[in-house]
C-alpha positions in Angstrom: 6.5 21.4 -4.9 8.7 20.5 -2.3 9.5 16.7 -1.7 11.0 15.0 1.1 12.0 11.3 0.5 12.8 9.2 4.0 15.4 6.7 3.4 18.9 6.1 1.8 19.5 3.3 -0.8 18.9 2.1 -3.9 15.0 1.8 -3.5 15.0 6.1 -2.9 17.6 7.0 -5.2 15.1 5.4 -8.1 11.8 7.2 -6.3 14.3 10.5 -6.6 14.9 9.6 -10.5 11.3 9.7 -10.9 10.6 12.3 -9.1 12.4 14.7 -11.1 11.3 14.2 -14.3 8.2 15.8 -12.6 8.1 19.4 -13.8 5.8 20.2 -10.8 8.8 19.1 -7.7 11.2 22.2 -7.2 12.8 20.6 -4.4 14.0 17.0 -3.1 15.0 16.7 0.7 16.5 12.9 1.3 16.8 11.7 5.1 19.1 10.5 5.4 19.9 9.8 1.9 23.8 9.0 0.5 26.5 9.9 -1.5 24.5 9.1 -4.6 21.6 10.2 -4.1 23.4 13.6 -2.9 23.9 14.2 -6.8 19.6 14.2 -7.3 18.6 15.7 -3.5 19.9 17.4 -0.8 20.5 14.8 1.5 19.9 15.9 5.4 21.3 14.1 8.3 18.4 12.4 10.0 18.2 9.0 10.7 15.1 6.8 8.7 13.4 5.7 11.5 13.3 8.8 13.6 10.1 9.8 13.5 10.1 13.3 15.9 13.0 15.0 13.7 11.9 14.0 10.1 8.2 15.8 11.1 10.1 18.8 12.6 11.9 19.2 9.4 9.3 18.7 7.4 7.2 21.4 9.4 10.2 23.7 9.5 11.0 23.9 5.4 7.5 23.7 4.6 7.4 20.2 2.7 4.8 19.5 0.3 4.5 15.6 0.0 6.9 13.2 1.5 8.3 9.5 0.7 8.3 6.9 3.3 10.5 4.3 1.3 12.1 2.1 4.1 10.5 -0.5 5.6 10.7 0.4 9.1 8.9 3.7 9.6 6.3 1.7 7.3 5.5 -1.2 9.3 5.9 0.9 12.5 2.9 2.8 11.1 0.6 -0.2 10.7 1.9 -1.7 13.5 1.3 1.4 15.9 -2.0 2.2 14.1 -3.2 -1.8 15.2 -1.8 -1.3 18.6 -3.4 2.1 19.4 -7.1 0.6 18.5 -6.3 -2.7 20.5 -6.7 -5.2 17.1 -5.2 -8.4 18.0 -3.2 -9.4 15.1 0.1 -11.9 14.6 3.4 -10.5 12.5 5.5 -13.0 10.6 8.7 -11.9 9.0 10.2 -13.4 6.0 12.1 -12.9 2.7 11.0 -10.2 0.0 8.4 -11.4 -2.4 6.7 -10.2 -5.2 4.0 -12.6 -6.5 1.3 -14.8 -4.7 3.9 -18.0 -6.0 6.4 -16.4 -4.3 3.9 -16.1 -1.2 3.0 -19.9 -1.7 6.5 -20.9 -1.9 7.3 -19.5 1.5 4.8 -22.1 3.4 3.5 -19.1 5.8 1.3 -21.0 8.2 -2.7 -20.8 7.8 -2.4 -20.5 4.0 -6.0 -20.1 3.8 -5.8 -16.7 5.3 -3.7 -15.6 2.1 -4.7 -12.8 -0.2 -3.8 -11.2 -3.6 -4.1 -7.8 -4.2 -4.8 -5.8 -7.0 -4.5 -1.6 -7.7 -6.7 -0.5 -10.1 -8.0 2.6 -12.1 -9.9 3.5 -14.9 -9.1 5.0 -18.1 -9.0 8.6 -17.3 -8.1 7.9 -13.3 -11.1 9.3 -11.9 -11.1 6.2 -9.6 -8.8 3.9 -7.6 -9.6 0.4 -6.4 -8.0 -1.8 -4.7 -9.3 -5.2 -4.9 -8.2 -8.0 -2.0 -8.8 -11.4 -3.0 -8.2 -14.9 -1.9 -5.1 -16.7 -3.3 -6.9 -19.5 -5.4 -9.8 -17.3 -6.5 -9.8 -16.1 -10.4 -10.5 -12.1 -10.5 -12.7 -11.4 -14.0 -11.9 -7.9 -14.1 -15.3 -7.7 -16.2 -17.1 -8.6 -14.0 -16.1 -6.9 -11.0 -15.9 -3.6 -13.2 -19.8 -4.5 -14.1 -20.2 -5.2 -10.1 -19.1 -1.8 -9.0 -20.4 0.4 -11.7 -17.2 1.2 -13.4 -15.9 0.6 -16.7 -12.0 0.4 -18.5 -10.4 -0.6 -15.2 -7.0 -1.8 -15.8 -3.8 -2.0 -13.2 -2.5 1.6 -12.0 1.0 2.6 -12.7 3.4 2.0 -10.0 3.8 6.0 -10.2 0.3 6.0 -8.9 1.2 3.3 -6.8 3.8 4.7 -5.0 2.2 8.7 -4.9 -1.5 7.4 -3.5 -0.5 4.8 -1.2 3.3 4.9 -0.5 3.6 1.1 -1.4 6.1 -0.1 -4.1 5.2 -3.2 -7.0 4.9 -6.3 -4.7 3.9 -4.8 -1.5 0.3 -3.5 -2.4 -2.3 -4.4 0.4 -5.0 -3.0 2.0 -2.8 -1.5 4.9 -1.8 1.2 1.5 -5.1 3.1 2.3 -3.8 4.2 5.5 -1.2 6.5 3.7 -4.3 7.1 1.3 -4.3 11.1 2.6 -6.9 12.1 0.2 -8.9 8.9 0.4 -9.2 8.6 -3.4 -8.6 4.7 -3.1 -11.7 2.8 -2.5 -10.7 -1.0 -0.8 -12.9 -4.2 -1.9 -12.3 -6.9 0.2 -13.5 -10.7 -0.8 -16.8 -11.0 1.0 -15.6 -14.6 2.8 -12.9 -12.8 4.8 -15.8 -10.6 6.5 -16.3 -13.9 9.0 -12.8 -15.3 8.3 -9.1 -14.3 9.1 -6.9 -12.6 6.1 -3.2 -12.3 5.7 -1.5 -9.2 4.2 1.5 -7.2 4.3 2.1 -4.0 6.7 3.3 -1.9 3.9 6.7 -4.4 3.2 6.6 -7.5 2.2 8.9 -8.7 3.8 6.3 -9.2 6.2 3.1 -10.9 6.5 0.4 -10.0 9.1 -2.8 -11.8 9.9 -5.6 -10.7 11.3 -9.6 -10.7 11.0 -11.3 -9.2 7.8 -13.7 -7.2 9.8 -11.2 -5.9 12.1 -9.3 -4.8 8.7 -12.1 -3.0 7.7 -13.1 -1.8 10.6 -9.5 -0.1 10.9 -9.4 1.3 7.1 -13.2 2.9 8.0 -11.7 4.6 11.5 -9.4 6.1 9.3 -11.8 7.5 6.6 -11.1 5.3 3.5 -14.2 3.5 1.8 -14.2 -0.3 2.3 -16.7 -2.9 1.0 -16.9 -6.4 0.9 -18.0 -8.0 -2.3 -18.5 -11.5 -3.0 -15.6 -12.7 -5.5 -16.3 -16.1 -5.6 -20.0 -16.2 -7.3 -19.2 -12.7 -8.8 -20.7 -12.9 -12.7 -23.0 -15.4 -11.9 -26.1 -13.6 -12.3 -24.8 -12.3 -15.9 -24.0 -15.6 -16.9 -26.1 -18.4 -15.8 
């Protein structure tokens, strides 16, 4: 297999590590890499962000699977993909984080907008979730497991993470599914943002975008992934009166 990685720091050269220890990947391209990384890939000189040459050389030496690591070509895709089906939406940049506290801390406006999100399988990786729920609202992995008709669900690896959607640990969000090639990944989304505006990150997070739930789904559908809304907040009540 033949891998091309798009990018050159610190953030690739670990993707590269890990890519070789699989005994399946012949062949690492980098774009445009460094002199690190030249010592794990053959490092090509093409810029990150442009688009038109990275696809020709991909087409030309016949590349299996390919990285997008930086942020740029990543939000440029969600950003274009909103554009092209006329989805109003607002963009807010900020500093890197990692955790919903970290979110919180940041005082992003319309903090009732924010969402947590979780990348899930099950024991023998048959199935992917990814579950999108409201900041303040507990996730019983139980009962959402007994909800969808699954069982053993735990969190995915951030191997899985990064081969099915493209996203690294801190950055998951629905937006993932759109790099989702194979559409293995089914998306939940919390049934109250269905009527309500949500808040996630275009594939970075150093980024935050808002726009409405139904839109969100609406745009994950177009693109062939399977999206339902289930409702979080009375979820196991049924079970457990």
């Amino acid at each position: 297999m033949k891998i091309l990685v798009v990018g050159g720091g610190g953030r690739e050269h670990a993707i590269i590590k890990s890519l070789k220890k699989n005994p399946e990947v012949t062949e690492i391209f980098a774009c445009p890499g460094n002199g690190g990384i030249a010592k794990d890939a053959k490092c090509v000189a093409i810029g990150a962000t442009d688009i038109e040459k990275i696809v020709a050389f991909a087409l030309e030496n016949a590349i299996d699977y390919a990285v997008v690591a930086p942020d740029d070509p990543l939000v440029l895709g969600c950003v274009d993909a909103l554009n092209e089906k006329g989805i109003p939406f607002e963009a807010v940049e900020h500093p890197a984080v990692f955790t919903v506290e970290e979110a919180l801390a940041l005082n992003l406006p319309r903090p009732e907008a924010g969402a947590k999100n979780l990348f899930l399988t099950d024991k023998k990786k048959r199935n992917y979730c990814l579950l999108t729920a409201r900041d303040h609202i507990p996730v019983k992995l139980k009962d959402f497991q007994a909800a969808i008709g699954l069982t053993g669900l735990k969190f995915a690896s951030e191997e899985d993470l990064m081969a099915i959607l493209g996203l690294i640990r801190g950055a998951v969000t629905p937006f993932g599914a759109l790099n989702d090639a194979d559409h293995r990944v089914t998306v939940y989304l919390d049934d109250h943002f269905r009527d309500h505006e949500i808040s996630v990150h275009p594939n970075d997070n150093t980024a935050t975008v808002y726009l409405q739930g139904s839109q969100l789904a609406e745009l994950l559908r177009e693109n062939g992934s399977r999206v339902e809304f289930i409702d979080l907040e009375h979820l196991g009540e049924e079970a457990n009166p």
